[in-house]
N, C-alpha and C positions, 0 to 999 in steps of 0.2 A: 186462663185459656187464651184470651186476647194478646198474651205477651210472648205466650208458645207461637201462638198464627205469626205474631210481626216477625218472631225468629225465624219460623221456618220459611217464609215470603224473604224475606233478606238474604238467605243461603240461597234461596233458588235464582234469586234476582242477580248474587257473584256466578252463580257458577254459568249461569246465560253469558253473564260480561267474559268472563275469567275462561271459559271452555276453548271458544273460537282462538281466542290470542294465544291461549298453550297449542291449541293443530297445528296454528299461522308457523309460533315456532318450532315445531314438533317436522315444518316439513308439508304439513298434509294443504293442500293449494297450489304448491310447487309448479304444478301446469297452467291453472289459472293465472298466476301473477310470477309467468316466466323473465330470466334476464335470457334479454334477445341482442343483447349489442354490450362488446368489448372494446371499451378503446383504453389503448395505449399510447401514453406520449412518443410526439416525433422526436427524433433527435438520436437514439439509441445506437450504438456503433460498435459496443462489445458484447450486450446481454442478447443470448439469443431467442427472439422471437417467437418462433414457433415454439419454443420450450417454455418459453413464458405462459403461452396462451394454454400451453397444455398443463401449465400447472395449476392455473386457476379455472379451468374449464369445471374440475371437478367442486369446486366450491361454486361455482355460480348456478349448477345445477339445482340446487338447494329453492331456488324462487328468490322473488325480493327479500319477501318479509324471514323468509329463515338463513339466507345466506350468511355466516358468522365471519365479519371482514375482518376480522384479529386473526382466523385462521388462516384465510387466504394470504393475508397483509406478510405472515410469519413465514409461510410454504415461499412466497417469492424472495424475501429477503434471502432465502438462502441458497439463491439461484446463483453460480460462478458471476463476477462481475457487479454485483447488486450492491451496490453501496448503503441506499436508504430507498423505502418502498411505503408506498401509499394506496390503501383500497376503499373507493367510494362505492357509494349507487345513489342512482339518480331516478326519480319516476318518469314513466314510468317500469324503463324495462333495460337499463343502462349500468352497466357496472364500468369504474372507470380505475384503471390504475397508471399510475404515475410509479416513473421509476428514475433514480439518479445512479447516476453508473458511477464506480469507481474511476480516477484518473491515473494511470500509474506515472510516478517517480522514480522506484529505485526497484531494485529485487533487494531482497532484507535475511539474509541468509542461504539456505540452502532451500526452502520451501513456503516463503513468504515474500509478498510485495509489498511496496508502501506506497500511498495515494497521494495523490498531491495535497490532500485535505491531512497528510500523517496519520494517514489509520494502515494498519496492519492488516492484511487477509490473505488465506491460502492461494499459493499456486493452482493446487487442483483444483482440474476443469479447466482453465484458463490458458491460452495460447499467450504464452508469454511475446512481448513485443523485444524486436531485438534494439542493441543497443543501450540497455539500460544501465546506470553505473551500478555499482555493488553496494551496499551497504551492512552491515551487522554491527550488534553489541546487544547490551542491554533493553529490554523493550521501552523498559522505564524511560530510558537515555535517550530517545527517537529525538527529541531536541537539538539536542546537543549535538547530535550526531550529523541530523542535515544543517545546523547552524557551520557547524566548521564545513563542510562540505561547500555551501555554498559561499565562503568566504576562498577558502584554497581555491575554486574556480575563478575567483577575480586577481589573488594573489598570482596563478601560471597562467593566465589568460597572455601577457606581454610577451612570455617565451613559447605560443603556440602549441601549452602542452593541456588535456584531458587533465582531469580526475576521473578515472575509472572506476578507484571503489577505495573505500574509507571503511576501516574496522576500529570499534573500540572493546578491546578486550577483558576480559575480568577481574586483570587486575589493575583496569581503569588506563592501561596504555596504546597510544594511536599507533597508527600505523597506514598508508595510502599507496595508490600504483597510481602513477602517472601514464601519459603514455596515448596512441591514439589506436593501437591491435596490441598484442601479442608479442608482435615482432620488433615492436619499441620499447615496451611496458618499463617502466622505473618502480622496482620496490622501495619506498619511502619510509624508513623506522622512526618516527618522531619522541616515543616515550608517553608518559605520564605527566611530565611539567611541562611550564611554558610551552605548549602546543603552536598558537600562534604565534608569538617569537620567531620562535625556530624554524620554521615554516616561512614564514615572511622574509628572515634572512637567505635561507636557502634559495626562493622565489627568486630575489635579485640574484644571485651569483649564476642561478643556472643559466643562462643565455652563453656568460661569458666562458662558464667551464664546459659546457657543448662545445662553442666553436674552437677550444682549445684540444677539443677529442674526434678530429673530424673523423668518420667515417668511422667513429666508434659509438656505441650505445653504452648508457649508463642505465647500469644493470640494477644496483641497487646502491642506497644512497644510507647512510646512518646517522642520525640528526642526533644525538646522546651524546654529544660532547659539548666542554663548556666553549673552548675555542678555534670550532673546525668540524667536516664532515667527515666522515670513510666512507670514500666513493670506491664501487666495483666496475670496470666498463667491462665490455665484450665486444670483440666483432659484429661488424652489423649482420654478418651471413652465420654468424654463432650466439645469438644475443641469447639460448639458453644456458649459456657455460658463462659463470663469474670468473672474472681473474685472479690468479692465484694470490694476489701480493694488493690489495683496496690502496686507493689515492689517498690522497688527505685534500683538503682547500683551506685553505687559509692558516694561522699557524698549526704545529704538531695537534693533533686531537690529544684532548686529557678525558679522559671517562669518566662521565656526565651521572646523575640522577637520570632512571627509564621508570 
């Protein structure tokens, strides 16, 4: 009988302890041990504000003790812009979130940017910033892809020319446009080998094959040969029409591995 009594005193003793803290989380205090203040780090310049606050509005409704900040933490992360997200609270009545924005880099296809940190994330929602150069290939490849990128920007840097946008294709072959619009743009076909080489050789000769084409644009360029380029110019008031008959530089071109 004495071993019954300590049992049943021992349940009634959890369930005093153990009742309160399942309400707390259950919600029920919520007015009592309200969050009354949101901050939000300064600095923010792409995610929007008021969207923010309205996303976690509905999670901090919850009270201190039942607010679930995994939810909230999750709800903002997937806010346009939101690179990486953090939700605190603080006693007594404080929820704080911190947020790191995306930096953009590159646009990454037809419906993707890349960050300057090399993370990938959707366009939508996002006011794309102009100006940005082009990118595509492989996601895997995102390396590799801004490593030559920002290499070709040091190799045309001396001839005054962009990199615009750099693709690597699936069957693993480069390809760039040069160019400062539209109305300059240089289609560059590099191939599948020696990408830098080829590129690097080409880099020195352009200054000198420009000024030999004045008031011409070079329309597109063919890096796939072992000894030489096949250049197309165009008028500079017609720079979308290739010409019918492509240059050569330097000896005959022979057809190269692409």
């Amino acid at each position: 009988m004495n071993a019954l009594l300590r049992i049943v005193a021992w349940v009634l003793a959890v369930a005093l302890v153990a009742l309160p803290v399942v309400a707390v989380l259950n919600g029920f205090g919520a007015e009592r041990w309200p969050l009354r203040t949101l901050r939000i780090n300064d600095g923010l310049q792409r995610v929007d504000v008021a969207k923010l606050r309205a996303t976690v509005l509905p999670h901090a409704q919850r009270g201190f003790f039942a607010v679930r900040l995994e939810d909230a933490q999750a709800a903002v992360a997937k806010l346009p812009w939101v690179e990486r997200a953090e939700v605190r609270k603080r006693w007594p009545d404080i929820l704080e979130v911190r947020v790191v924005e995306h930096r953009p880099f590159a646009r990454w296809g037809e419906d993707r940017l890349l960050s300057e940190r090399g993370r990938l994330f959707p366009i939508a929602g996002v006011s794309v910033p102009r100006n940005l150069p082009r990118f595509d290939g492989p996601e895997a490849r995102v390396d590799e892809v801004v490593a030559l990128y920002n290499e070709a920007r040091v190799m045309f840097a001396s001839s005054g020319n962009d990199v615009r946008a750099l693709e690597l294709d699936r069957r693993g072959s480069w390809s760039l446009t040069l160019g400062h619009s539209a109305a300059d743009a240089t289609d560059v076909v590099v191939g599948r080998s020696d990408a830098r080489p080829r590129l690097a050789r080409f880099a020195r000769m352009l200054p000198q094959l420009q000024s030999q084409q004045a008031g011409r644009v070079l329309a597109r360029a063919d890096l796939r040969y072992t000894n030489g380029f096949a250049l197309s110019w165009a008028d500079a008031a017609q720079t979308t029409d290739e010409s019918s008959s492509p240059r050569t530089a330097g000896r005959s071109p022979q057809e190269g591995n692409t």
